[in-house]
C-alpha positions, 0 to 999 in steps of 0.5 A: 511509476512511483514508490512510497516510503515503506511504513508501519502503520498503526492502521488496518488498509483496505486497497482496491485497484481499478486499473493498473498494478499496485506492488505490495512489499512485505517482510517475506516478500511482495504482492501484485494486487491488479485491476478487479483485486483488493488487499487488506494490509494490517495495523503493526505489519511492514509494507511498503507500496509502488507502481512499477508498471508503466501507467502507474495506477488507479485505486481507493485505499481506505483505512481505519481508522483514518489515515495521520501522518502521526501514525503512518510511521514511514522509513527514513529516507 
């Protein structure tokens, strides 16, 4: 199980989950996207993503565009 900084990216992400969970937190609350479900997170919203069940997961996350650290915008620590 792992969690990420939250972050407020300046990207639109597109996450399919093969097996397992992936916990999407947002400011009203989160969201379980299982195995066979998708979520689209959009530029400019908070989120913040885990995997608090046993086994972690297995996902393809694509983002447009790309993925940069210069734009990922995460959370101090």
């Amino acid at each position: 199980a792992w969690q990420e900084p939250g972050q407020t990216p300046e990207f639109n992400e597109f996450t399919v989950v093969l097996k397992g969970m992936i916990r999407v937190e947002h400011k009203e609350g989160h969201i379980d996207v299982r195995a066979g479900q998708a979520i689209i997170t959009h530029a400019g919203e908070w989120i913040r993503y885990s995997t608090p069940e046993p086994g972690g997961a297995e996902y393809i996350a694509v983002c447009l565009p790309a993925f940069s650290p210069a734009i990922v915008h995460r959370d101090a620590e």
